[in-house]
N, CA, C and O atoms as a GROMACS GRO file, in nm:
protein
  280
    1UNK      N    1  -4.434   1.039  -3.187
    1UNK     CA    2  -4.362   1.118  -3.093
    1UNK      C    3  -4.357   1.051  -2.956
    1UNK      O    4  -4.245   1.029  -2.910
    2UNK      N    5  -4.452   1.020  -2.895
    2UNK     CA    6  -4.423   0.912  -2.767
    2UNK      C    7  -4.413   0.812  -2.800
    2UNK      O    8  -4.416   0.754  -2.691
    3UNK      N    9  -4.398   0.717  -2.889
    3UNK     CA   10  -4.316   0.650  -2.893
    3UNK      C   11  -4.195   0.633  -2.884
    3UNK      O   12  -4.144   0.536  -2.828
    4UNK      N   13  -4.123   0.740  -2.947
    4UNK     CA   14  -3.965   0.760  -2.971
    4UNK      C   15  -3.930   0.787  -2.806
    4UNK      O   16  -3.816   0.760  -2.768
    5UNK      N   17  -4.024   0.839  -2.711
    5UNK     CA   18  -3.962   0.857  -2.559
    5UNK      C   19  -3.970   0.730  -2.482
    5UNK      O   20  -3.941   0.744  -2.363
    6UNK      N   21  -4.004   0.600  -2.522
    6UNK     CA   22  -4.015   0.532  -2.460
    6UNK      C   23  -3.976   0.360  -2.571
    6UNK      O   24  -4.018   0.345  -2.686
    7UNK      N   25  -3.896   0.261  -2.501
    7UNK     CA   26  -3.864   0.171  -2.581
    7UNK      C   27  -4.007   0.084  -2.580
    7UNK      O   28  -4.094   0.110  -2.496
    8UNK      N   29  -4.022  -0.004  -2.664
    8UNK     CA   30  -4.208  -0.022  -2.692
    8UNK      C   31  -4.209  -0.169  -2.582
    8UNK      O   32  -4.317  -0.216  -2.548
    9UNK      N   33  -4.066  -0.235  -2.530
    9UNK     CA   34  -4.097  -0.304  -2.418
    9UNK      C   35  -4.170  -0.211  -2.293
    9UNK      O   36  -4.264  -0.224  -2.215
   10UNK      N   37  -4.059  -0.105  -2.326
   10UNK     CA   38  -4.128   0.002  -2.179
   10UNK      C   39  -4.306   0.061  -2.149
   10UNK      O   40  -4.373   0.091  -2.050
   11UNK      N   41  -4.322   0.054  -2.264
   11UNK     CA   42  -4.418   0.117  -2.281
   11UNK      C   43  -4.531   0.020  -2.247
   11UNK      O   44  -4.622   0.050  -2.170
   12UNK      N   45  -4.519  -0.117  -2.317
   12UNK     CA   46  -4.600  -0.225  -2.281
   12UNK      C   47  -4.604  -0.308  -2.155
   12UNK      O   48  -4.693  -0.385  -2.118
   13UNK      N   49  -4.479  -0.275  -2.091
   13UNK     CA   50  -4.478  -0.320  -1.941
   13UNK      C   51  -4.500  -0.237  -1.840
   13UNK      O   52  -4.482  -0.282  -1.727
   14UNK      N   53  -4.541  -0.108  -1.853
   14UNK     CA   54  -4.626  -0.012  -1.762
   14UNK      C   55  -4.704  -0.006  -1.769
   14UNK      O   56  -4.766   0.027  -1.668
   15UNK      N   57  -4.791  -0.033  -1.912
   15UNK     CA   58  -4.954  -0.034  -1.985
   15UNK      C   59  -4.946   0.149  -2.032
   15UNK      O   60  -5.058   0.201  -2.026
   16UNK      N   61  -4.880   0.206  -2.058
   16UNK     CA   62  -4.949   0.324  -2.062
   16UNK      C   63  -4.960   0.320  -2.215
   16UNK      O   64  -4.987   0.426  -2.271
   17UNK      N   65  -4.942   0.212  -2.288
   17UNK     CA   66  -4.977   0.228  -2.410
   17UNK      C   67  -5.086   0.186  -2.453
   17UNK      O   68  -5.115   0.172  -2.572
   18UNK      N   69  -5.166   0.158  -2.344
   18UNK     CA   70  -5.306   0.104  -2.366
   18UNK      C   71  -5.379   0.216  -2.251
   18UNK      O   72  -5.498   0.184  -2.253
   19UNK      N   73  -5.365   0.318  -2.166
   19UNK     CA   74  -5.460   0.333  -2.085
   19UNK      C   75  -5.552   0.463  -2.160
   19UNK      O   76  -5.668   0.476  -2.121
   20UNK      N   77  -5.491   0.574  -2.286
   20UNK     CA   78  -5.591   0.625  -2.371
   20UNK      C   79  -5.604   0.606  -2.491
   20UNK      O   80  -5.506   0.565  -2.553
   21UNK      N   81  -5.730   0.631  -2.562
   21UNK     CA   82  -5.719   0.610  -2.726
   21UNK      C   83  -5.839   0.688  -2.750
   21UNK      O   84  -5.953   0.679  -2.706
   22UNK      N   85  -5.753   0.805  -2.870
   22UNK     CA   86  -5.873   0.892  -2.882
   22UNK      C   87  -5.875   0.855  -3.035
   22UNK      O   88  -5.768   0.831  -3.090
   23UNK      N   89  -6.013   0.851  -3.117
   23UNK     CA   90  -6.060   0.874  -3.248
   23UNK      C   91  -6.141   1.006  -3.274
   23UNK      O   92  -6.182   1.084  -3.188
   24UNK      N   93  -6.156   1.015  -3.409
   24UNK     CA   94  -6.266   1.120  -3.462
   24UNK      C   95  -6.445   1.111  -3.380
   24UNK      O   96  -6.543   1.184  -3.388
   25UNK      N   97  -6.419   0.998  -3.315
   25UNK     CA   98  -6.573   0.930  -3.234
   25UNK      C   99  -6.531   0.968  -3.073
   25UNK      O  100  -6.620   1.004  -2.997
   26UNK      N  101  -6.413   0.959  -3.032
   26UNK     CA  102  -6.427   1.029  -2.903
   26UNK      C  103  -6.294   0.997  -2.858
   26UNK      O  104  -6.198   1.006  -2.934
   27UNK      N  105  -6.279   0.947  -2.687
   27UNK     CA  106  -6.177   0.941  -2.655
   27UNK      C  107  -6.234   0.871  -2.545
   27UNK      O  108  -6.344   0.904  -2.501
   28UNK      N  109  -6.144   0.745  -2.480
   28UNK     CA  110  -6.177   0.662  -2.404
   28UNK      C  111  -6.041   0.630  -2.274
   28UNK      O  112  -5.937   0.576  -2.312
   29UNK      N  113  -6.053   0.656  -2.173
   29UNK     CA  114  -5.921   0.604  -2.090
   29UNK      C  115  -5.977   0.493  -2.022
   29UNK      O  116  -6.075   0.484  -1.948
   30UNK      N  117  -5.879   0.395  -2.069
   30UNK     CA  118  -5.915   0.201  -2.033
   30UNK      C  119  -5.839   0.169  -1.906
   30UNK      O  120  -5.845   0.058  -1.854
   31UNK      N  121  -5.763   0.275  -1.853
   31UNK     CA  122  -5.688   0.249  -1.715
   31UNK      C  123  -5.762   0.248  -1.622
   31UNK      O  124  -5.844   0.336  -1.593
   32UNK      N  125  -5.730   0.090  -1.534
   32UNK     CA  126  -5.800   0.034  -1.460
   32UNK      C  127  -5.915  -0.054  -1.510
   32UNK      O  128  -5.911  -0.148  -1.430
   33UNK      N  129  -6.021  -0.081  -1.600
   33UNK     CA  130  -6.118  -0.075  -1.610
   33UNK      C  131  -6.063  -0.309  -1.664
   33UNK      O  132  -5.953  -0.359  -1.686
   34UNK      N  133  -6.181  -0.364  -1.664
   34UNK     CA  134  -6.178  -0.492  -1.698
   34UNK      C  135  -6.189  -0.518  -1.832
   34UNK      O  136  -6.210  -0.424  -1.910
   35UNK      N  137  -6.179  -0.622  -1.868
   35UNK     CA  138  -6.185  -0.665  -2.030
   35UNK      C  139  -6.292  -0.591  -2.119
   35UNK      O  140  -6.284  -0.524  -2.222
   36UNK      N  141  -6.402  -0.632  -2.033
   36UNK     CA  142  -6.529  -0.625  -2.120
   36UNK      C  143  -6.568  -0.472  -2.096
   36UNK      O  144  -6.634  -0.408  -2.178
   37UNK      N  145  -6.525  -0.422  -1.987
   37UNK     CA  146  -6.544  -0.216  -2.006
   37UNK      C  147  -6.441  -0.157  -2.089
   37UNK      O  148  -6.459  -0.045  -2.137
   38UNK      N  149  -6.292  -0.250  -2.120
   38UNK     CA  150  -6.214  -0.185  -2.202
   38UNK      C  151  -6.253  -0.197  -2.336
   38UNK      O  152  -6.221  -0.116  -2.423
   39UNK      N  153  -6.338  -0.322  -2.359
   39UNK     CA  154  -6.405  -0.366  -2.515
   39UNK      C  155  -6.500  -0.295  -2.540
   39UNK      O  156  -6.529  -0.274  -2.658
   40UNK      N  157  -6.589  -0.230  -2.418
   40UNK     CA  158  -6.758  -0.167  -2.495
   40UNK      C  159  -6.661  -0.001  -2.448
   40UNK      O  160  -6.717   0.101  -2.407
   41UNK      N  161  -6.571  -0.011  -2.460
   41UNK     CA  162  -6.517   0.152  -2.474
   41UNK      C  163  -6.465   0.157  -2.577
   41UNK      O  164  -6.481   0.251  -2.655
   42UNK      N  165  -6.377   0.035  -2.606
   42UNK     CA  166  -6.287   0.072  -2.752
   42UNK      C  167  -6.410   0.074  -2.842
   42UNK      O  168  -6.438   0.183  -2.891
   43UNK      N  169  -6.477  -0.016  -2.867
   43UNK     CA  170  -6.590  -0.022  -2.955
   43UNK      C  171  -6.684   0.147  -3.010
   43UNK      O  172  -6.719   0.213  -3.108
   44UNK      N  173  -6.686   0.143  -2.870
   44UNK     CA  174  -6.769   0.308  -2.882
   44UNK      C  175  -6.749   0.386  -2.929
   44UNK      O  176  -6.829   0.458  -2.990
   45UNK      N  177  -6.596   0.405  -2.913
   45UNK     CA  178  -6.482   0.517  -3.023
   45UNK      C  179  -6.505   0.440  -3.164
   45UNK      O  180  -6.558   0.512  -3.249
   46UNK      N  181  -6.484   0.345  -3.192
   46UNK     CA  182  -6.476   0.313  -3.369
   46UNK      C  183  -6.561   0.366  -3.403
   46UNK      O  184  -6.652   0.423  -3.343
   47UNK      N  185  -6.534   0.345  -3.542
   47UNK     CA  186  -6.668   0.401  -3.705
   47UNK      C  187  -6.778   0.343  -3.647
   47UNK      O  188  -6.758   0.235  -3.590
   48UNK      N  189  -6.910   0.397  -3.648
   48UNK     CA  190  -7.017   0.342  -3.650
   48UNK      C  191  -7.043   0.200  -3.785
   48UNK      O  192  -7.138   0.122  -3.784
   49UNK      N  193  -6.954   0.201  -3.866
   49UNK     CA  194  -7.003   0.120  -3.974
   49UNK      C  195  -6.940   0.023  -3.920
   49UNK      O  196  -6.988  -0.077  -3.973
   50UNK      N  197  -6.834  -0.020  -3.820
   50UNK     CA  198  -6.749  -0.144  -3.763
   50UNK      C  199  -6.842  -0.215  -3.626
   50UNK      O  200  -6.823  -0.329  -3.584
   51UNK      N  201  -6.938  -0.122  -3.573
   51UNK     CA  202  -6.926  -0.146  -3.436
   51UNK      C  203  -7.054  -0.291  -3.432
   51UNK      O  204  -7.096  -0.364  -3.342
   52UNK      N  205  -7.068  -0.285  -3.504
   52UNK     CA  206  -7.170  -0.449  -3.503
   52UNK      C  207  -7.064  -0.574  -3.569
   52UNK      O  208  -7.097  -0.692  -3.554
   53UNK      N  209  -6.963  -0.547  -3.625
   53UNK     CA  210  -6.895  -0.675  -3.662
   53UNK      C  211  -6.805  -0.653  -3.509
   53UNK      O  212  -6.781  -0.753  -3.441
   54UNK      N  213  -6.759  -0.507  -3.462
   54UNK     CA  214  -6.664  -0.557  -3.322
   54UNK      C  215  -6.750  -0.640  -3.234
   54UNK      O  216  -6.705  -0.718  -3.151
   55UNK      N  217  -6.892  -0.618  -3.258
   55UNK     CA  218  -6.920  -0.662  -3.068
   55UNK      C  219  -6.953  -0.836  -3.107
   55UNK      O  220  -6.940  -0.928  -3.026
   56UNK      N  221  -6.996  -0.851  -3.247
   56UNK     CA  222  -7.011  -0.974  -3.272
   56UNK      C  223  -6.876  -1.072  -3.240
   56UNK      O  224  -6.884  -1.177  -3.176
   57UNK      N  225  -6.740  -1.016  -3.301
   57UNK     CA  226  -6.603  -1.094  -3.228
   57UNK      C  227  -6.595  -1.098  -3.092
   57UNK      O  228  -6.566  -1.196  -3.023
   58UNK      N  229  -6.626  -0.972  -3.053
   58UNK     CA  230  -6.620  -0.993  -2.902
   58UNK      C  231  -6.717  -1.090  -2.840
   58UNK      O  232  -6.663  -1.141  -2.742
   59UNK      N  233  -6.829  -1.131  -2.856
   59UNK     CA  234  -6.888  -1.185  -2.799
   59UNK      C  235  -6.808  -1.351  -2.845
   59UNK      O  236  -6.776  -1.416  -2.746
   60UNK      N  237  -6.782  -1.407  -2.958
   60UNK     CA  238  -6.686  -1.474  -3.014
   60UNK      C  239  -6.620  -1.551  -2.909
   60UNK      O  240  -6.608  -1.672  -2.888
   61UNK      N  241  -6.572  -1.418  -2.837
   61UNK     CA  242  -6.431  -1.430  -2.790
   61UNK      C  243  -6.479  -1.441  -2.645
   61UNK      O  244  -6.404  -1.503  -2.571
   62UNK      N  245  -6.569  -1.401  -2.604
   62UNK     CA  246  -6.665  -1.393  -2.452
   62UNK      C  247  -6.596  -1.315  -2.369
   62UNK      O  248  -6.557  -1.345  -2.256
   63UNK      N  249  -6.576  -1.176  -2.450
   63UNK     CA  250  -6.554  -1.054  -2.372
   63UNK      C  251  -6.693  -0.965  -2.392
   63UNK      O  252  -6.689  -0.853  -2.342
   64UNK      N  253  -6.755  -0.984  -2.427
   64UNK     CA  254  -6.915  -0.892  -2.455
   64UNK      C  255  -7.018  -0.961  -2.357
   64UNK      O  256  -7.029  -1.081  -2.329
   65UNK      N  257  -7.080  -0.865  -2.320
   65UNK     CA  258  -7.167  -0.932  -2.213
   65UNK      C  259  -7.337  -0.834  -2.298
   65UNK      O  260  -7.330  -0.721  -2.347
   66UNK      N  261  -7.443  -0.905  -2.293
   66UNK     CA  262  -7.545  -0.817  -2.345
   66UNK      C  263  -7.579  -0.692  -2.224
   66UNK      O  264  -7.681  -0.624  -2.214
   67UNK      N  265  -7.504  -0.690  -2.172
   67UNK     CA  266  -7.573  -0.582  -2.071
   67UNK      C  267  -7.480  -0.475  -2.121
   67UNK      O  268  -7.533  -0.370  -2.082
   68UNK      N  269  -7.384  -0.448  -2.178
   68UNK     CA  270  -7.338  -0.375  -2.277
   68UNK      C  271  -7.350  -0.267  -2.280
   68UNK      O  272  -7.369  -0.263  -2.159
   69UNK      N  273  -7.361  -0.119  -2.322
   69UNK     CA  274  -7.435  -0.054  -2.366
   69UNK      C  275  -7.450  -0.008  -2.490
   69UNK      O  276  -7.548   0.055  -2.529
   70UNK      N  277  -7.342  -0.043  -2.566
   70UNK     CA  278  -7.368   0.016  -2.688
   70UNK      C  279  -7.481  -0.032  -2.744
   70UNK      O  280  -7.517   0.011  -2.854
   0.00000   0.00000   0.00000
């Protein structure tokens, strides 16, 4: 449904298609926030059974910092 109100260039060149994301684990708003607070937020929302292979890519990728909290 918000998709169809917005063309998906539009949507990706304002960011508002990244600033919430809610799961069955919670709900996180990434607007404003830096790489590595938008990564230990998305993380937090996933399945508990994913969240040790996410932080392992992320660190991979050197968006994870151990000060972390998850």
């Amino acid at each position: 449904m918000f998709a169809k109100n917005f063309s998906e260039h539009e949507r990706l060149q304002n960011g508002s298609a990244l600033y919430l994301r809610m799961t069955e684990y919670g709900k996180v708003n990434l607007k404003g926030q830096t790489m590595w607070q938008r990564t230990e937020k998305l993380i937090s929302v996933a399945h508990p059974d994913f969240r040790e292979e996410l932080i392992q890519k992320a660190q991979k990728l050197g968006i994870w910092r151990r000060s972390n909290k998850i």
